[in-house]
C-alpha positions as CSV (number, residue, x, y, z in Angstrom):
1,X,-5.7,28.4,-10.5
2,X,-3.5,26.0,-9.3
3,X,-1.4,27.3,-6.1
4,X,0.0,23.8,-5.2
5,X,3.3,23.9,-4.2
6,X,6.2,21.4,-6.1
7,X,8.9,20.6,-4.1
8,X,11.0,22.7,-6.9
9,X,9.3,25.7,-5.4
10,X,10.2,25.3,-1.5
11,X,13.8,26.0,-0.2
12,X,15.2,22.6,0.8
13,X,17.0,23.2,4.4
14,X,20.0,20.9,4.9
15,X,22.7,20.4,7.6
16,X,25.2,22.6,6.7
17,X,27.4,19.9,9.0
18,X,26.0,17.0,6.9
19,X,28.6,16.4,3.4
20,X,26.7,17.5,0.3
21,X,26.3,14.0,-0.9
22,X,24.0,13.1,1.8
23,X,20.2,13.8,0.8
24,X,17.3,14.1,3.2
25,X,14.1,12.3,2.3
26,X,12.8,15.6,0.6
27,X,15.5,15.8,-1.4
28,X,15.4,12.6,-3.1
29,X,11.7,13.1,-3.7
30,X,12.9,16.2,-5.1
31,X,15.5,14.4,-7.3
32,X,13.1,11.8,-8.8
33,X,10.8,14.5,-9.5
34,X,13.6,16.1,-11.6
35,X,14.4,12.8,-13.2
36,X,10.4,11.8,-13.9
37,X,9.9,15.2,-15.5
38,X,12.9,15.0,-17.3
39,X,12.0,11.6,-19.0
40,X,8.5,13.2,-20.0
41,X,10.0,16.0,-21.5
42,X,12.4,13.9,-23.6
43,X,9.3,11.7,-24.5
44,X,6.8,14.7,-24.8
45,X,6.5,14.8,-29.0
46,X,5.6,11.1,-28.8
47,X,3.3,11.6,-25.8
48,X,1.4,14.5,-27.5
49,X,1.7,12.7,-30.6
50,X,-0.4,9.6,-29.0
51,X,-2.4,11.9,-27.5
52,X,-3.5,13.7,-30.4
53,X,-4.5,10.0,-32.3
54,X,-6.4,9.1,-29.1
55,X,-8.3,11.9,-29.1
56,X,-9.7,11.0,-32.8
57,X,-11.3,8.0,-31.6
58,X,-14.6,8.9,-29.2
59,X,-14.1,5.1,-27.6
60,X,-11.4,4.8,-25.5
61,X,-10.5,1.0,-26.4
62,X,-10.8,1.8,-29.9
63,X,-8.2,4.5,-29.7
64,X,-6.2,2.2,-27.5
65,X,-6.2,-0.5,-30.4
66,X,-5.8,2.4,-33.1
67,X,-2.6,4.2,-31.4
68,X,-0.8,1.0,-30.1
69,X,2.4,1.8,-32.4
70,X,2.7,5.5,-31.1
71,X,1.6,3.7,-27.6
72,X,4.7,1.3,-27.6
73,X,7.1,4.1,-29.5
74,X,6.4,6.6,-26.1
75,X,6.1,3.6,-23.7
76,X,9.6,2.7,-24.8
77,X,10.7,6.0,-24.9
78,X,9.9,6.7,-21.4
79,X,11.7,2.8,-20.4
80,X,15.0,4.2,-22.1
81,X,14.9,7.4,-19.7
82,X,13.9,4.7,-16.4
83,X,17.1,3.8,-15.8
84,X,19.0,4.1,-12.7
85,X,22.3,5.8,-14.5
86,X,19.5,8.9,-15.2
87,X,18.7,8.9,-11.8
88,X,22.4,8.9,-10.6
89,X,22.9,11.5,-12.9
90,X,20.1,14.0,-12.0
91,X,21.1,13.4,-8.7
92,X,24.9,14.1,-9.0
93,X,23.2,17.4,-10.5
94,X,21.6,18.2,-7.3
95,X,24.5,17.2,-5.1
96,X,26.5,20.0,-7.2
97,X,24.0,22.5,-7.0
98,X,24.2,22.4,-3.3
99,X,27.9,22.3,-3.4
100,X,27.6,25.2,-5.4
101,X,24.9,27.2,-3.0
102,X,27.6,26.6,-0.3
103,X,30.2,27.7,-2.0
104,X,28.4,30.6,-2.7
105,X,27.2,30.7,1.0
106,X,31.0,30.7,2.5
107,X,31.7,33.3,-0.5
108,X,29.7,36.3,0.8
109,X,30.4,35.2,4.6
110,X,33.9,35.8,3.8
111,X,33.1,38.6,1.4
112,X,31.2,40.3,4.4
113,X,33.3,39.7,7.6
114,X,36.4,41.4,5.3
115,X,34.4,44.4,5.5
């Protein structure tokens, strides 16, 4: 059982006073976790797909020489997805989702001092 905590499952704290745009150290670890995962899962039928033709081969160089098509098809896969515009993107995501959890935030302050 793995109990190990990603940073996807902690509630990031920010400075309310601090603009949205401004990330803390955690979240930018946060936001190249995003990004990392996301390449993998936009790579993953080529990555199980070299997996699956390593795994016929019981010596590991062998398989390495065997697979090196599928090898270079998922390594340039996951290059495409390593570029900083994907980063900048998954981290414009973040920056709204907090814009959006403080909207949200001021929202049910209003909503409950009207009351």
């Amino acid at each position: 059982m793995n109990s190990k905590k990603t940073l996807e499952d902690v509630d990031l704290h920010t400075n309310p006073n601090l603009p949205a745009w401004m990330l803390t150290p955690k979240e930018e670890k946060l936001v190249y976790e995003r990004w990392r995962k996301n390449t993998h899962a936009k790579c993953d039928h080529l990555i199980r797909s070299y997996i699956e033709c390593s795994n016929h081969y019981s010596n590991v160089i062998e398989g390495f020489n065997k697979c090196k098509d599928i090898n270079a098809r998922t390594q340039g896969c996951i290059r495409q997805y390593q570029e900083m515009k994907y980063l900048d993107q998954e981290r414009d995501k973040y920056i709204q989702e907090k814009l959006d959890e403080k909207k949200r935030i001021q929202e049910y302050i209003k909503n409950r001092d009207s009351k």
